[in-house]
C-alpha positions in Angstrom: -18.5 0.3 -10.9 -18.3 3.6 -9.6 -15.3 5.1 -7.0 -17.6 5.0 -4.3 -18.7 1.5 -4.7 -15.1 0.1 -5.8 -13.8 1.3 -2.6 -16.4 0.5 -0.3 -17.3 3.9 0.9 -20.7 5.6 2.2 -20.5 9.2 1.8 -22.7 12.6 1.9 -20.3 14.5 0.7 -19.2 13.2 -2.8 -18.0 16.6 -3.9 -15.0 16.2 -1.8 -13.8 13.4 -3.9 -14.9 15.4 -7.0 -12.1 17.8 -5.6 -9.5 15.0 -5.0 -10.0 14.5 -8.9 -9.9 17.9 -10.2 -6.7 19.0 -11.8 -6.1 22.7 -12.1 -6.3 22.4 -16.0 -9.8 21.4 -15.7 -10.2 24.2 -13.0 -9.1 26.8 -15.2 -11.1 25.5 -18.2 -14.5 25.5 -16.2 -13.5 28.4 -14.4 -13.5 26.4 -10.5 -12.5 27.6 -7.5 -10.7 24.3 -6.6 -8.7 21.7 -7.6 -6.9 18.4 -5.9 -3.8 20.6 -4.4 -4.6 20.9 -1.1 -6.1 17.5 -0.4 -2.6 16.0 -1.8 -1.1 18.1 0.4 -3.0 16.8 3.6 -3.2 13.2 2.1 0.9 13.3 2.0 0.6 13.7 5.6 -1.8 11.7 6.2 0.3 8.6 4.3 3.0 9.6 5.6 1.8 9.0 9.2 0.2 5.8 8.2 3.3 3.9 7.0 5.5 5.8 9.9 3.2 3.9 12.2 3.4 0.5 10.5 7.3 0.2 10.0 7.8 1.5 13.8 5.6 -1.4 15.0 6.9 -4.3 12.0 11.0 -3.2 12.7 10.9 -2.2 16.3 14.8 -2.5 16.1 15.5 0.0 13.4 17.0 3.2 14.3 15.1 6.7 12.9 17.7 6.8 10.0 16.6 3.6 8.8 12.8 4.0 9.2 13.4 6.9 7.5 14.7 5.7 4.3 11.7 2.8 4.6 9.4 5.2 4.4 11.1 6.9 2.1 10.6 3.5 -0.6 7.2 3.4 0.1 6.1 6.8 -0.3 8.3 8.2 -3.4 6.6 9.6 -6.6 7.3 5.9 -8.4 5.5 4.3 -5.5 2.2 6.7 -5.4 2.4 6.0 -9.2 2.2 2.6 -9.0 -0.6 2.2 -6.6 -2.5 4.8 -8.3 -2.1 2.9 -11.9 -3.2 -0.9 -9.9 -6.3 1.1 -8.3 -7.1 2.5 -11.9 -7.3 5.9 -10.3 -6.6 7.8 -13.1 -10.5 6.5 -14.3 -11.5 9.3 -12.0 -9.0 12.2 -13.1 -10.8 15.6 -14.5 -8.1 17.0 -16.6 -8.0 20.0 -19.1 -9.3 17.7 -22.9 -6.3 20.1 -24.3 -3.6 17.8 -23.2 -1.6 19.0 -25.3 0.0 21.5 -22.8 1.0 18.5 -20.7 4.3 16.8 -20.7 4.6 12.8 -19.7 6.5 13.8 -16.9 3.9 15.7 -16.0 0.5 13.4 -16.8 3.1 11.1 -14.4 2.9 13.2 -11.5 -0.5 13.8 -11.5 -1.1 10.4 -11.6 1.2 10.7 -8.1 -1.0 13.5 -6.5 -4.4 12.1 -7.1 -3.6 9.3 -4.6 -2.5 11.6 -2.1 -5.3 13.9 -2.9 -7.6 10.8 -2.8 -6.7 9.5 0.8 -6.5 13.1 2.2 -10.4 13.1 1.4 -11.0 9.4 2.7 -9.2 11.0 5.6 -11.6 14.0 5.9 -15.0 12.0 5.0 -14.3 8.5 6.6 -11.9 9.0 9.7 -8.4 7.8 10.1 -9.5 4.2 10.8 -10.9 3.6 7.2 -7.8 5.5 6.3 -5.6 3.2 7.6 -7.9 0.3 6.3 -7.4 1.6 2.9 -3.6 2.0 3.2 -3.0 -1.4 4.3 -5.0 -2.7 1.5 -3.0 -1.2 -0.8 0.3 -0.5 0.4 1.2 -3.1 3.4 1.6 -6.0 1.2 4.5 -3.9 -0.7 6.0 -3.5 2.8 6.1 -7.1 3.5 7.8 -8.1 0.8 10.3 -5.6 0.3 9.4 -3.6 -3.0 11.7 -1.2 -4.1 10.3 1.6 -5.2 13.3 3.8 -4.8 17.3 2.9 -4.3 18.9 6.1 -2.6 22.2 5.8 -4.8 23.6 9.6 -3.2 23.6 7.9 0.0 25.3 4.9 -0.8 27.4 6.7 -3.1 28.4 9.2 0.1 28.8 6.3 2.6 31.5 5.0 0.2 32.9 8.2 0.2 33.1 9.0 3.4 35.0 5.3 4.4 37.5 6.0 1.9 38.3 10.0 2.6 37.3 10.7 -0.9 35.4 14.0 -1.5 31.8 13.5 -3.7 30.5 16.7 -5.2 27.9 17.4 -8.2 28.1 19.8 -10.9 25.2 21.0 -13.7 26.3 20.4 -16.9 23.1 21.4 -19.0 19.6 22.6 -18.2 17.6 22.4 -21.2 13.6 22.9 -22.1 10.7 24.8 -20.7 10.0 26.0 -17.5 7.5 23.4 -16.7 9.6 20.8 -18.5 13.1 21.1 -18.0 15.8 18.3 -18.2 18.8 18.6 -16.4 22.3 16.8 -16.8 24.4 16.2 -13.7 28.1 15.2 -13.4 29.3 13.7 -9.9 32.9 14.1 -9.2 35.1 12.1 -6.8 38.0 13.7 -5.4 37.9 15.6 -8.4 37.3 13.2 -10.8 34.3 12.7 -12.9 32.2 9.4 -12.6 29.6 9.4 -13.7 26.8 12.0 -15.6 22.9 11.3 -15.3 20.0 13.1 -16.4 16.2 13.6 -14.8 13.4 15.7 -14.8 15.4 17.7 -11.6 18.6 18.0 -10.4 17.8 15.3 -7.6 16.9 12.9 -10.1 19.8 13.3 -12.4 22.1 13.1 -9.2 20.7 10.4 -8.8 21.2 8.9 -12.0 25.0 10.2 -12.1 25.6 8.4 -8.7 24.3 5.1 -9.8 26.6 5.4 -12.7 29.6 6.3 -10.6 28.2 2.7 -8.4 28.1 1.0 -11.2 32.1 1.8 -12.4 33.3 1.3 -9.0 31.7 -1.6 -8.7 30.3 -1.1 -5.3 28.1 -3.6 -4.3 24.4 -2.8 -4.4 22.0 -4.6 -1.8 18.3 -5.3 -2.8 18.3 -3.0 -6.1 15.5 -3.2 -8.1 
C-alpha cells in the first residue's frame, strides 16, 4: 500500500510529500534543492496548535501551566517517535545509503521530524480539517488515556526545592564526542550537595536524567511515571 492510499489522501501535488521525506543526506547526495526541514518546522506548529486546541476543550479547568506541560507529553521527541514508528513512517524516509555518517541518536530524530514534516504537508495539501482528522487518529487516543511520553523530573525536582528553601543548581562534568554526536554528563547539586549525575545526548537530557536520580534518593514521590 502506498502513503497516499494508507492514509486516505487525494492529492496533485505528491511532490510535497516527496519533500516531507527527504533528508538533507539524500539532498546532498542527489544534489536537491530541498529537504524535510522546513515542513517539520511548520508541521511543529501545526501539531502544536492541534493538541493546544484539544486539551483546552477536554480540561477546561486546567490553568496555562498545566496545559502546558500536557502538551508538552504529547508532543516531545519520544512521543513523535513513537507515532512515527506505529504509522511505519520511516517506510517513506529518503536518506543518504551511506549511513554510516549517522549516529542512533541521530536516525532517532529523524524519525521525530518526518512526522512533523509529514503533517505540515497534510496541512499545506489537505487543509487543517484533514489535519486535525489525522491527529486525532493518531494522537487523541494517547491523550485519553494518559501516556507518558515525558516526566518533567527538573520541575518536580525544583518544586521540592523551592518548599524546602533548598537551592538546586547543575554543573557539566564531561562533554565528550563529535560535534554532531556529543554526550554530556550532568551533576545536580542541592544546597551544595551533589545528588545525583545523569548523562544525555544534551545538557537538557542529562539534567534531566541527574534530577531523576536526585528523586529517586530522596525518595520523593513520583505521580504517573512511566
Amino acid at each position: 500500500m502506498n502513503l497516499f492510499e494508507k492514509f486516505g489522501i487525494v492529492t496533485e501535488n505528491e511532490h510535497l510529500y516527496e519533500i516531507a521525506f527527504t533528508h538533507g543526506s539524500y539532498s546532498s547526495d542527489n544534489n536537491l534543492k530541498y529537504s524535510y526541514e522546513r515542513l517539520e518546522f511548520l508541521g511543529d506548529a501545526v501539531l502544536s496548535l492541534i493538541v493546544s486546541e484539544y486539551l483546552y476543550n477536554k480540561y477546561p479547568d486546567c490553568e496555562e501551566g498545566s496545559l502546558t506541560k500536557l502538551r508538552a507529553n504529547f508532543v516531545c521527541q519520544s512521543a513523535l517517535i513513537f507515532y512515527s514508528h506505529e504509522l511505519n513512517l520511516r517506510d517513506y524516509i529518503r536518506i543518504s545509503s551511506d549511513n554510516i555518517y549517522l549516529t542512533e541518536n541521530e536516525i532517532l530524530s529523524v524519525t521525530a521530524d518526518i512526522f512533523e514534516s509529514f503533517l505540515g504537508a497534510i496541512f499545506l495539501d489537505q487543509g487543517i480539517e484533514f489535519a486535525k482528522d489525522f491527529v486525532s487518529k493518531t494522537i487523541f487516543k494517547y491523550i485519553d488515556e494518559g501516556r507518558v511520553f515525558f516526566f518533567d523530573y527538573k520541575s518536580l525536582i525544583k518544586e521540592y526545592g523551592d518548599s524546602c528553601e533548598l537551592r538546586v543548581s547543575y554543573e557539566i562534568l564531561d562533554e565528550i564526542g563529535f560535534p554532531h554526536d556529543k554526550t554530556f554528563t550532568m551533576a545536580i547539586l542541592i544546597d551544595g550537595k551533589q545528588m545525583g549525575i545523569g548523562k544525555g545526548k544534551n545538557k537538557k537530557e542529562a539534567e534531566q536524567a541527574a534530577a531523576k536520580e536526585a528523586i529517586s534518593k530522596l525518595n520523593i514521590g513520583v505521580l504517573n511515571e512511566k
